[in-house]
C-alpha positions in Angstrom: 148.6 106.5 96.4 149.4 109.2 98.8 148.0 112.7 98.1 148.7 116.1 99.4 146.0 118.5 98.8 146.7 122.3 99.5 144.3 124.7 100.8 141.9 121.2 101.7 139.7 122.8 103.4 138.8 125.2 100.6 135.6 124.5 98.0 138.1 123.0 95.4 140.4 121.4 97.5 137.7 119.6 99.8 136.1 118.4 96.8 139.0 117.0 95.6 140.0 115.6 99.2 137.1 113.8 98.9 137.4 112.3 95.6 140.5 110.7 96.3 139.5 109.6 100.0 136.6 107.7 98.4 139.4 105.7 95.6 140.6 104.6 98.9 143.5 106.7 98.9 145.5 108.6 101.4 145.1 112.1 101.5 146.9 114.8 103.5 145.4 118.0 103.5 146.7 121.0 104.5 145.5 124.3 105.6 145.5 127.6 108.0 141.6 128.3 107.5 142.7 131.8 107.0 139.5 132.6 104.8 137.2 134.0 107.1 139.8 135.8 108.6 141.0 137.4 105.3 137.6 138.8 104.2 137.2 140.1 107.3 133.8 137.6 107.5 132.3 137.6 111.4 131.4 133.9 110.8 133.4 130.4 110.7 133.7 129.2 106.3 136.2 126.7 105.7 135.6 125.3 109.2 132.6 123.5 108.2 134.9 121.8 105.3 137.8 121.0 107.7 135.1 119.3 110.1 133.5 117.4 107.5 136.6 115.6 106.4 137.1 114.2 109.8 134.3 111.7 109.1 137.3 109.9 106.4 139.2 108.2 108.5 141.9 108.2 104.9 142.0 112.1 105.4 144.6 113.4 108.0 144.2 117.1 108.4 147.1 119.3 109.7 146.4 122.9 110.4 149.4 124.7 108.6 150.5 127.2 106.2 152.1 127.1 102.5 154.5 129.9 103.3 156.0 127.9 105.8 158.6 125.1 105.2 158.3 122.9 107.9 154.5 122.7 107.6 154.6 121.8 104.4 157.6 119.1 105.0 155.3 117.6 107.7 152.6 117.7 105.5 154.8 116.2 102.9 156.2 113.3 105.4 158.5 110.8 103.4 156.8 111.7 100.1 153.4 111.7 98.3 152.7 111.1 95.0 150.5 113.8 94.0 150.2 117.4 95.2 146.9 119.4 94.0 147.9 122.9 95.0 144.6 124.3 95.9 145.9 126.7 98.7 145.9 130.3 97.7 144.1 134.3 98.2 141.3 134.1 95.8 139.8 138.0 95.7 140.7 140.1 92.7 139.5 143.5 95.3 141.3 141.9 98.2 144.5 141.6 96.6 143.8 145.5 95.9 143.7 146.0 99.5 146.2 144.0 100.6 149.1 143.3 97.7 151.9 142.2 99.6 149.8 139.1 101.9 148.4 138.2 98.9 152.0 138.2 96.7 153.1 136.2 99.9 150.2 133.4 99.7 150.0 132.9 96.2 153.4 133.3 94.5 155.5 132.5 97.2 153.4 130.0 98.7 153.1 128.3 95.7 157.1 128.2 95.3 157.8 127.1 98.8 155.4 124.1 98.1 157.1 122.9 94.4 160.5 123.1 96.2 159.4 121.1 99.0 158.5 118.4 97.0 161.0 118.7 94.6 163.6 117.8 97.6 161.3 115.6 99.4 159.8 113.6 96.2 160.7 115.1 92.8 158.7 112.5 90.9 155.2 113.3 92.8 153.0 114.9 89.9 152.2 118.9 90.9 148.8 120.4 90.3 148.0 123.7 90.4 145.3 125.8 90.3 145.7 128.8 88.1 143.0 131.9 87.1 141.7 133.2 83.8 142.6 136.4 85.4 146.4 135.3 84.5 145.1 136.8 80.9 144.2 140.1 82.7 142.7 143.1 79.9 144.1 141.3 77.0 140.9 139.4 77.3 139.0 142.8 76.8 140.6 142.9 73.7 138.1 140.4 72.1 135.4 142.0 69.7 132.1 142.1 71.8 128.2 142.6 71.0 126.0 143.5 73.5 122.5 141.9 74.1 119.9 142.5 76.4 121.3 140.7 79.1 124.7 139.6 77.9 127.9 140.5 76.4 128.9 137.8 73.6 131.8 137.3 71.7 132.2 138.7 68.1 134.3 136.7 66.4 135.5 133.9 68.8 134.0 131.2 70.7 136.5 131.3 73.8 139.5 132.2 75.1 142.7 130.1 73.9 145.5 128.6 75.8 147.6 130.9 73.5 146.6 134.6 74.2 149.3 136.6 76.0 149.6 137.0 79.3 152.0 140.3 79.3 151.6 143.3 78.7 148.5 144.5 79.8 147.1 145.0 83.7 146.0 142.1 86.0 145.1 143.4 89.0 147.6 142.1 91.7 145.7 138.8 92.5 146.1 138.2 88.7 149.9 138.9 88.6 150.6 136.5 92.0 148.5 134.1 90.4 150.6 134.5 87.4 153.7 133.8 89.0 152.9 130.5 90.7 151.7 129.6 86.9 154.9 130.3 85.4 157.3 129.2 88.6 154.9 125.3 88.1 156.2 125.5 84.3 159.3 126.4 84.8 159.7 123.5 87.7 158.9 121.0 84.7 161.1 122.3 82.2 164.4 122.6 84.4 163.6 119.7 87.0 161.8 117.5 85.2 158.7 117.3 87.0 155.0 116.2 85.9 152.9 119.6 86.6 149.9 120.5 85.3 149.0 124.3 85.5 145.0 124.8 85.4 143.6 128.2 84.3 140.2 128.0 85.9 137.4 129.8 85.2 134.0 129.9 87.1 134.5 126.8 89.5 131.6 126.4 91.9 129.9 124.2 93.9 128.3 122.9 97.1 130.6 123.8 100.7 131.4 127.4 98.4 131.8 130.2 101.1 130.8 133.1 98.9 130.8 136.6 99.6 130.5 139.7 97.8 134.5 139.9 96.9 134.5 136.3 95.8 132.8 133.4 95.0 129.7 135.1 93.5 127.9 132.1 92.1 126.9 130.7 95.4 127.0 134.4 97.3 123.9 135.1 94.7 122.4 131.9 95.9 122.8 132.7 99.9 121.8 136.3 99.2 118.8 134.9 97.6 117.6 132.3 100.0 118.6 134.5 103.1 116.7 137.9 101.8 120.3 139.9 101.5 121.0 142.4 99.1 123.3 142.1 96.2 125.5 144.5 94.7 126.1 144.3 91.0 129.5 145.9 89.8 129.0 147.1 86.3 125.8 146.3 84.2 125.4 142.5 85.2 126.0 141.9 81.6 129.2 140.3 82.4 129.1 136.7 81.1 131.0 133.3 82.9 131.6 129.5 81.9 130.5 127.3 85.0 131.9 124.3 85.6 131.1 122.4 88.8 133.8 121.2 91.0 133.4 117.7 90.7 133.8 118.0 86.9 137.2 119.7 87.7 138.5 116.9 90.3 137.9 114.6 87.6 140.0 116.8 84.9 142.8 116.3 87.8 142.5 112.8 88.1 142.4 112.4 84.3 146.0 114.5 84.0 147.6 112.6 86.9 147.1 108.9 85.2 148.1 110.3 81.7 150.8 110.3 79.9 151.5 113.9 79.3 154.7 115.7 81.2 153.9 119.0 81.6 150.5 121.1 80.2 148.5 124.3 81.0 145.1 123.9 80.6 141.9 126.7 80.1 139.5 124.9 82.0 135.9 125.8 82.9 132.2 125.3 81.7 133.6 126.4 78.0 130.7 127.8 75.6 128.1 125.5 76.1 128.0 126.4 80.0 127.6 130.2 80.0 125.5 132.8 81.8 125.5 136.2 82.6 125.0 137.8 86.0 121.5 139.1 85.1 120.7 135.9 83.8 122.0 133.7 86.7 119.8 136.2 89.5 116.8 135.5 87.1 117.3 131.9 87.1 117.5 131.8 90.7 114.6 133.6 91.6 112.6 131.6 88.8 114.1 128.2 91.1 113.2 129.6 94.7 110.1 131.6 94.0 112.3 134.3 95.8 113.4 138.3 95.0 116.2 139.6 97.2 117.3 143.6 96.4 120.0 144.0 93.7 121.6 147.2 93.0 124.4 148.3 90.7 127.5 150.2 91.1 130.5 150.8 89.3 132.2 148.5 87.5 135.7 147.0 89.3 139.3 147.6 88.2 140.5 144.7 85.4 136.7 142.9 85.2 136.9 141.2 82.5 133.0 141.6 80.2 133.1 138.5 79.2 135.6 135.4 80.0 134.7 132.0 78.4 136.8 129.4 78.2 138.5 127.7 75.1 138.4 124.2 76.3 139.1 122.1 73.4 142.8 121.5 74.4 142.1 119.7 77.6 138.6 118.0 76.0 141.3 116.1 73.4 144.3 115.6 75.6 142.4 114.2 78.6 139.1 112.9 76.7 137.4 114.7 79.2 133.8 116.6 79.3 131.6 119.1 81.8 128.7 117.1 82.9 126.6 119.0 84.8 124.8 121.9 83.5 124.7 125.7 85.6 120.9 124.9 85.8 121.7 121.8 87.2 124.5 123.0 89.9 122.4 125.7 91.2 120.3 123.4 92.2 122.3 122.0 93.9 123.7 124.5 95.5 120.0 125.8 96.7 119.3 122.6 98.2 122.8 122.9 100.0 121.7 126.4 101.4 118.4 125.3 102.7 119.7 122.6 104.8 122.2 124.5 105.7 121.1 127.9 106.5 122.2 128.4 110.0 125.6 128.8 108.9 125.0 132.0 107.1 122.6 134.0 109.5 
C-alpha cells in the first residue's frame, strides 16, 4: 500500500508516517516545515521529525507545499492509495494575526490536495484532520457547573457529531478548518470518494512542538521541565479530552480497512480522558517534583470552557477505544523532554 501523508513532519502526521512505515508500507510524506517559521519560534520544530523519518528507508520525504499543484502531483506520483491530510495552520490566535495565510493553508490547501488525487487516483481513501473548533461558540451553549478546578457539563456528557456548526463565531482558524471539513464531504458525495473527516480534539504526544499559541499539553510539560513561565488565558478551569496520537493513527487505520464510504467523526479522549488546565499543571508538578511560574490573563476570543468529545459514534463504527490514559501520556511526554532537552533551550 502506498500512502501519502500531509504535513509528515508534523506531531500527527509523523506519528502516523511511522505507523504505516512499520506495516511495511510505503509512505510519501510531504511538507514545507513552515512551523517554526509561522510562530515566529527562533529554534528548528518539525526539523527534528523530518530527520527522524530518514532512518525508514519505506519513508521518502519531499520538502513541498499543499497549496502548490505540482508538489502535491509529485508527491502523489502515479497514485497512492491513502492520503491522511495532516498538513495545515494549527493556532486559533495566529489565524487572528494572520487570516488570509492561514485561509490559504488550510482551506485551500486542503482543496488543492482532494483534487489532486481525485485526477491522479479518485479511488485512494482521503483523511482529514478536522478541529472541534469547527463547532466554534455553539459549544458554549452547553449548561455548565463550575468546580474548584473545572468546568463540567450540566446536562450532557460530550459534544455530538450533530451540533451545528453555523451560525455562531469560530475564530478564523475555525472557519478555514471548516471549509476543508465540508469541501472532504462534499468530495464524497459528488465524486464518490472514501473520506473520512476527523474532528479532533486534544491530540498530543511525544515529537509535539508546543508553544504558548498551540499545542499546550506538551508546552506545559517543556515550560515545566525547562523552569519557563506559563501564561494561563482565562481561569485555567477550561477542561479537554486527551487522546494520544497513537490511539488516533489507529482510528485512521481502522476507517481505511472498513467498509464505511464517507463519515465525520468527533474523536478525542471522550469523558473518561478529561482534565482541566489547573489540573494538568498540578499533575505535572506532582510527576517532576518541579514548580515553574504560572500567571493568568484574559481569557482568548472563541475559547471554548469546556470541549469534550462525544465519541460513541466512532467507538461503534470502528470498534475502536483510547488506550492510554493523560496520566499515562504525560509521562511520556516528560521522559521525551528530559532526553531531549537541548532542543528547547
Amino acid at each position: 500500500m502506498r500512502v501519502l501523508v500531509t504535513g509528515g513532519a508534523g506531531m500527527v502526521g509523523s506519528h502516523t508516517a511511522e505507523y504505516y512505515a512499520k506495516k511495511g508500507n510505503e509512505v510519501i510524506v510531504l511538507d514545507n516545515l513552515m512551523r517554526s517559521k509561522l510562530f515566529g519560534y527562533d529554534k528548528k520544530s518539525v526539523e527534528y521529525n523530518w530527520n527522524y523519518l530518514a532512518k525508514y528507508k519505506s519513508i521518502k520525504r519531499i520538502k513541498g507545499d499543499v497549496r502548490l499543484k505540482k508538489d502535491v502531483l509529485e508527491a502523489i506520483g502515479k497514485g497512492v492509495d491513502v492520503v491522511i491530510h495532516t498538513a495545515g495552520q494549527p493556532g486559533v490566535p495566529l489565524s487572528i494575526r494572520i487570516p488570509e495565510e492561514d485561509f490559504s493553508i488550510n482551506a485551500y490547501g486542503t482543496l488543492n490536495v482532494l483534487e489532486c488525487v481525485r485526477q491522479r487516483c479518485k479511488d485512494a481513501v482521503f483523511i482529514y484532520c478536522s478541529t472541534n473548533k469547527v463547532y466554534g461558540e455553539n459549544v458554549d451553549k452547553m449548561a455548565l457547573l463550575e468546580k474548584k478546578t473545572r468546568y463540567v457539563y450540566k446536562d450532557i456528557k460530550g459534544i455530538p457529531v450533530t451540533l451545528s456548526i453555523d451560525h455562531t463565531g469560530h475564530t478564523p482558524y475555525g472557519v478555514s478548518k471548516y471549509v476543508g471539513d465540508i469541501y472532504v464531504q462534499e468530495y464524497a458525495h459528488i465524486y464518490g470518494m472514501k473520506t473520512a473527516v476527523f474532528r479532533m480534539s486534544c491530540i498530543y504526544g511525544i515529537r509535539q512542538f508546543g508553544f504558548e499559541d498551540q499545542g499546550w499539553v506538551s508546552w506545559f510539560v517543556i515550560a515545566n521541565l525547562l523552569g519557563k513561565p506559563i501564561t494561563v488565558y482565562g481561569n485555567g478551569k477550561q477542561v479537554r479530552d486527551l487522546l494520544y496520537v497513537t490511539d488516533l493513527v489507529k482510528a485512521y487505520d481502522k476507517f481505511i480497512y472498513s467498509g464505511l464510504r464517507h463519515e465525520v467523526f468527533n474523536i478525542g479522549g471522550g469523558p473518561q480522558n478529561t482534565i482541566s488546565l489547573l489540573e494538568f499543571i498540578e499533575a505535572i508538578k506532582k510527576e517532576t517534583g518541579r514548580q515553574n511560574p504560572v500567571s493568568f490573563d484574559d481569557w482568548r476570543p472563541s475559547d471554548q470552557k469546556v470541549y469534550i468529545s462525544d465519541i460513541s459514534k466512532v467507538k461503534k463504527a470502528l470498534n475502536w477505544n483510547p488506550s492510554i490514559s493523560p496520566q499515562d501520556g504525560m509521562k511520556k511526554i516528560i521522559e521525551w523532554v528530559k532526553k531531549n532537552k537541548t532542543i528547547f533551550r
